[in-house]
N, C-alpha and C positions, 0 to 999 in steps of 0.2 A: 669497323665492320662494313662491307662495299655492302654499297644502295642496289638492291635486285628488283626494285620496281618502283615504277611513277604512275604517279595518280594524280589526275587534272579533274578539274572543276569545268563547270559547262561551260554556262550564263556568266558573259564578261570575261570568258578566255576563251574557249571552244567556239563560242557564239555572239559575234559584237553587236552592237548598233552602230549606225553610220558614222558617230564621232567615238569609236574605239573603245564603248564602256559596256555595262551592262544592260542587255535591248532594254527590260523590264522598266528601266528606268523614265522611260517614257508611258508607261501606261495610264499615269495620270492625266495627258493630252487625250490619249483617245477614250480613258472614261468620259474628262467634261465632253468631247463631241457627240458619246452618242447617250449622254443626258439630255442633251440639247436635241440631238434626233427623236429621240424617244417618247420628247416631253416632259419630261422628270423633273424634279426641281434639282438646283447645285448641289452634289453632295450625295445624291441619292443613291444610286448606281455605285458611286463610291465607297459607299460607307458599306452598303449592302456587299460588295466582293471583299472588301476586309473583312468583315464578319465571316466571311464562305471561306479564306487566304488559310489559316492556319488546315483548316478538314481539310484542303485540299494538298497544302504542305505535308500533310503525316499521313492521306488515306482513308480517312476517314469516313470518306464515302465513296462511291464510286462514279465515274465522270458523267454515267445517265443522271445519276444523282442532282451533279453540277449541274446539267443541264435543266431539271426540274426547277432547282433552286434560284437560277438564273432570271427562267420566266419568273418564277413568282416575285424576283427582286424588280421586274419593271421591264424586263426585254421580253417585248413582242414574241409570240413562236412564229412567227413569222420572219422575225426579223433574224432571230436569233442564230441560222447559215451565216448571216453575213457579219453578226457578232462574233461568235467563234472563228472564222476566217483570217480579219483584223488581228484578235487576239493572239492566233497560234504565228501569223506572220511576224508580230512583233517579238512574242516569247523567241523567236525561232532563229532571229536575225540573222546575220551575212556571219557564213561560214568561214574560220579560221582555218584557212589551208595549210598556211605556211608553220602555223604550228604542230598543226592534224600531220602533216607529212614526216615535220620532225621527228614526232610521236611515233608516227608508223614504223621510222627506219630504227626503231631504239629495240625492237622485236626481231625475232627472240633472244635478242639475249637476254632483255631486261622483260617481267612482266607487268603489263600495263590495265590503267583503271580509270573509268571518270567515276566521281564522285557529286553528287548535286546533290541541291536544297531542292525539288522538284515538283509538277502540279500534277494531280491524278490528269493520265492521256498523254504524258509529254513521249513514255518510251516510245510509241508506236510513232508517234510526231518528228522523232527527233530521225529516228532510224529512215523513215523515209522521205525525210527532207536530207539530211545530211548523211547519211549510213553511218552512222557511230555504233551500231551493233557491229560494224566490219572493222572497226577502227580498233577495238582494245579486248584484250581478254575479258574484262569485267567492267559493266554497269552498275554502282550504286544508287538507288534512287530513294529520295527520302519518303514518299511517296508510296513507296512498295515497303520500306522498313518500320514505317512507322514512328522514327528518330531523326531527327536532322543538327548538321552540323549549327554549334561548335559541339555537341552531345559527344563526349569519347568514346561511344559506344560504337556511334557508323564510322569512323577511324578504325576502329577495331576491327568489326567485323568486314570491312573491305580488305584489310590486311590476314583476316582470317583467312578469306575466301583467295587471295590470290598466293595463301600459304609463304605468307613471309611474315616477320616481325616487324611493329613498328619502327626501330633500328635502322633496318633495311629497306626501308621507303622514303620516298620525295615527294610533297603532296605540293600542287601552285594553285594559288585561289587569288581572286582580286581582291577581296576582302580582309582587310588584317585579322577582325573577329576569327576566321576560320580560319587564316592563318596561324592563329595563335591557339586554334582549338586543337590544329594537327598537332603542333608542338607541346601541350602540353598531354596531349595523346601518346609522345615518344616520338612520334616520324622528325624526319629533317620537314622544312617547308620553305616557301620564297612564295614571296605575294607576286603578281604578276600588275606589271606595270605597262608592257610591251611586249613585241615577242624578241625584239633584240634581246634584251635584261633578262628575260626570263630562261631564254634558252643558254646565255652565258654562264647566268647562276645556276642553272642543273648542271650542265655540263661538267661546271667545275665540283659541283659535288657526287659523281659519276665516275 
């Protein structure tokens, strides 16, 4: 059955950090510093955004929400402009062109999707830092769904929405876990390691 649509992942494919992984990966440097800005003891700030990590993974609340939650976790309302700031530059990282353009030119023949694990605030984030609303027919956001990958279900329903069958889709994530959530979902998948390897292995399954 020919593959009539590809669905890419954000964070660590669409959106790197400077050594070519996933930004987020770094968010543990800029907790401890602005523990240290803050006054906080080790840990604090840290412990308190994993506790807020998952509501904000599924939606849970909404991002004024975050924001409330934030101060009360130890950041200043003052300070707090230039906590979010830091944060969304990080989530946000250096954009993936040379993939993003591959992508673009695979339309229309094929229909296109990102998929993320997501934080309530990132659509509006991502679209006007990088325009990825202009990029794909459809945005999944865990975020807005309330399910996050490897769940079969946000597999499903992106493949719903862009009216094909799992069969007839190619999902790439840097993560083998969701790698392997596509695949037992039904879609084809390829973990994305670069954009050389990655764009080889769609191609050939295209």
């Amino acid at each position: 059955m020919p593959i009539r649509a590809i669905i890419l992942d954000i964070g660590g494919v669409l959106e790197l950090s400077r050594d070519g992984g996933e930004p987020t990966a770094a968010f543990r440097a800029l907790i401890a510093a602005w523990e240290a800005r803050l006054g906080l003891s080790r840990g604090a700030l840290g412990g308190h955004l994993e506790h807020l990590r998952e509501g904000g993974l599924l939606g849970h609340y909404s991002e004024a929400d975050w924001h409330a939650r934030l101060i009360a976790g130890g950041v200043a309302p003052e300070q707090l402009p230039g906590f979010l700031r830091e944060f969304w530059d990080l989530y946000l990282g250096t954009f993936n062109a040379e993939l993003a353009a591959w992508l673009r030119a695979r339309r229309p023949r094929h229909r296109t999707a990102l998929l993320s694990n997501s934080f309530v605030g990132a659509r509006a984030r991502e679209h006007e830092r990088h325009g990825l609303g202009e990029l794909v027919d459809l945005i999944v956001y865990s975020h807005e769904e309330g399910v996050a990958k490897p769940d079969p279900r946000i597999y499903q329903r992106t493949c719903d929405r862009l009216e094909v069958r799992p069969e007839e889709a190619v999902f790439l994530d840097d993560l083998e876990e969701f790698v392997e959530g596509a695949r037992a979902a039904g879609l084809h998948a390829v973990r994305f390691t670069g954009n050389g390897e990655a764009i080889t292995a769609l191609e050939a399954l295209l």
